[in-house]
C-alpha positions as CSV (number, residue, x, y, z in Angstrom):
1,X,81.7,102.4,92.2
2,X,81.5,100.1,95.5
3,X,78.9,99.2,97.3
4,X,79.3,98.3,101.1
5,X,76.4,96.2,103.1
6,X,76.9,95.9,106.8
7,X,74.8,93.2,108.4
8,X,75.0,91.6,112.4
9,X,73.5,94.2,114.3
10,X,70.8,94.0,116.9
11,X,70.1,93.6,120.8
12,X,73.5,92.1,122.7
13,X,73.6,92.0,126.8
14,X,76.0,93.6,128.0
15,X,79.0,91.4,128.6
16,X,78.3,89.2,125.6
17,X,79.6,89.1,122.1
18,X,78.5,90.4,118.6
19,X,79.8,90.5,115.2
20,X,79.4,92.9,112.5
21,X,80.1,92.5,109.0
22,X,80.9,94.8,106.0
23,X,80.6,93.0,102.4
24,X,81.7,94.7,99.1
25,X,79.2,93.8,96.9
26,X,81.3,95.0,93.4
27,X,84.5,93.1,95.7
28,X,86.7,95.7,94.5
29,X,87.9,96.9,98.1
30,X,91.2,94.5,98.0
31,X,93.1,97.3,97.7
32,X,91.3,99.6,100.2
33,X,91.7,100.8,104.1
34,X,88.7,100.0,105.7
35,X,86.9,101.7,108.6
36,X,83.9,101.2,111.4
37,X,82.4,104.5,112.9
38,X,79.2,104.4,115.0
39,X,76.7,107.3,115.7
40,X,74.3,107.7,119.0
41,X,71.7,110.1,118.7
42,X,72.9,113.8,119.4
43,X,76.3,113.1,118.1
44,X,78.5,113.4,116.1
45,X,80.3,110.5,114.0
46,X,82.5,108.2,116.0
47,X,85.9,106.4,114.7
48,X,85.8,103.1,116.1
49,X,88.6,100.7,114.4
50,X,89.9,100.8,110.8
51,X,92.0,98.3,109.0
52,X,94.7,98.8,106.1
53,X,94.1,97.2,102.8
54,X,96.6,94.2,103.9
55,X,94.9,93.8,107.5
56,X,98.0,93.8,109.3
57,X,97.6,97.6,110.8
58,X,94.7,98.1,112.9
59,X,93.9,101.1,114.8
60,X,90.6,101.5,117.4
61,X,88.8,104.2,119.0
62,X,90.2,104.5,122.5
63,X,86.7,103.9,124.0
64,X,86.8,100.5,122.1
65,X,90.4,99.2,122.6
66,X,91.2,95.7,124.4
67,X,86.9,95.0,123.7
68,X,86.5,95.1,120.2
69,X,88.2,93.8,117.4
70,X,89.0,94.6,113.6
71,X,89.5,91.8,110.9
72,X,89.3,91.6,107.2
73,X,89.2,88.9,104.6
74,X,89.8,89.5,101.3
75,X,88.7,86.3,99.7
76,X,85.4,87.2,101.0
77,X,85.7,90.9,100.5
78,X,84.4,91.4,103.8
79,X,85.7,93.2,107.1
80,X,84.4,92.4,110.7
81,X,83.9,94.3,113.9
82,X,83.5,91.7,116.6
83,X,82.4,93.3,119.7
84,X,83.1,91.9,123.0
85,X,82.0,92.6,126.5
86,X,80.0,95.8,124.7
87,X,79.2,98.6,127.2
88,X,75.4,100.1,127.5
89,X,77.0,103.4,125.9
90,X,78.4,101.4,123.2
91,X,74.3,101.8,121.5
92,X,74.5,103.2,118.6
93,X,74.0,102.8,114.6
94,X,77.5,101.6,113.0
95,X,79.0,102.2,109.6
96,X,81.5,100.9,107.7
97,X,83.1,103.1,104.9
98,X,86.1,101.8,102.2
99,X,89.1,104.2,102.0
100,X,90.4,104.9,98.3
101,X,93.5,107.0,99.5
102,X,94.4,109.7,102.0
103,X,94.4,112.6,101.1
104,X,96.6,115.5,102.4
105,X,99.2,114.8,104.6
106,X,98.5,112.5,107.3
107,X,100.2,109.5,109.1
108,X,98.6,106.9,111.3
109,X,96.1,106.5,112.9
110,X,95.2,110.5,111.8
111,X,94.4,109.1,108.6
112,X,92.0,106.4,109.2
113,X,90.0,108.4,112.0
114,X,89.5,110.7,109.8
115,X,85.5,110.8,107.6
116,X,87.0,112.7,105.2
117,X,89.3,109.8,103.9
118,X,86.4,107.9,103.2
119,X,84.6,107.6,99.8
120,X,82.0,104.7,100.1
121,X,79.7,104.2,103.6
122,X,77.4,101.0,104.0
123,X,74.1,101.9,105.3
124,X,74.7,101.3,108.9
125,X,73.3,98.9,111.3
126,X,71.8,99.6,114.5
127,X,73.3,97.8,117.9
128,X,71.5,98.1,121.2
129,X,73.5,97.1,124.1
130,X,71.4,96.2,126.9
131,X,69.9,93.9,129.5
């Protein structure tokens, strides 16, 4: 059993910078694809970036690409989200969720945008984007 806590979120401008972080508290997600998703009100669940177990595939949300950015440290057993020049629509509470394994068939960027791939959620944060 994992636990995932997600902590940095709050008010940002728009055009400025913020960083969210997802810690394993039992540090047993070493081995495990992680992924952000964020949810406004009304909607449904959102892929926003994932990262394999290694960190060195990364996949984003295309409303996200080329402003936000994936990371992971597994010393730390902790994954980031750093935000940059964050949109007004971009409000909304984010999650981050540790993958144990696909399962099915998938490939890419199918698996890790999936919810269904994902066995343990952090309690979300809420991010407010505005001026």
């Amino acid at each position: 059993q994992e636990r995932l806590v997600v902590s940095g979120g709050g008010l940002v401008q728009p055009g400025g910078s913020l960083r969210l972080s997802c810690a394993a508290v039992e540090r047993t997600t070493g081995n495990y694809a992680i992924g952000w998703f964020r949810q406004a009100r009304g909607t449904d669940r959102e892929f926003v970036a994932a990262i394999n177990w290694g960190g060195g595939v990364m996949y984003y949300g295309d409303s996200v690409k080329g402003r936000f950015t994936i990371s992971r440290d597994n010393v730390q057993h902790a994954v980031h989200l750093q935000k940059n020049r964050p949109k007004p629509e971009d409000k909304a509470v984010y999650f981050c969720a540790a993958s144990v394994g696909f399962r099915g068939r998938c490939s890419g960027i199918d698996c890790y945008e999936n919810v269904v791939h994902y066995t343990y959620w952090g309690q979300g944060t809420q991010v407010t984007v505005s001026s």
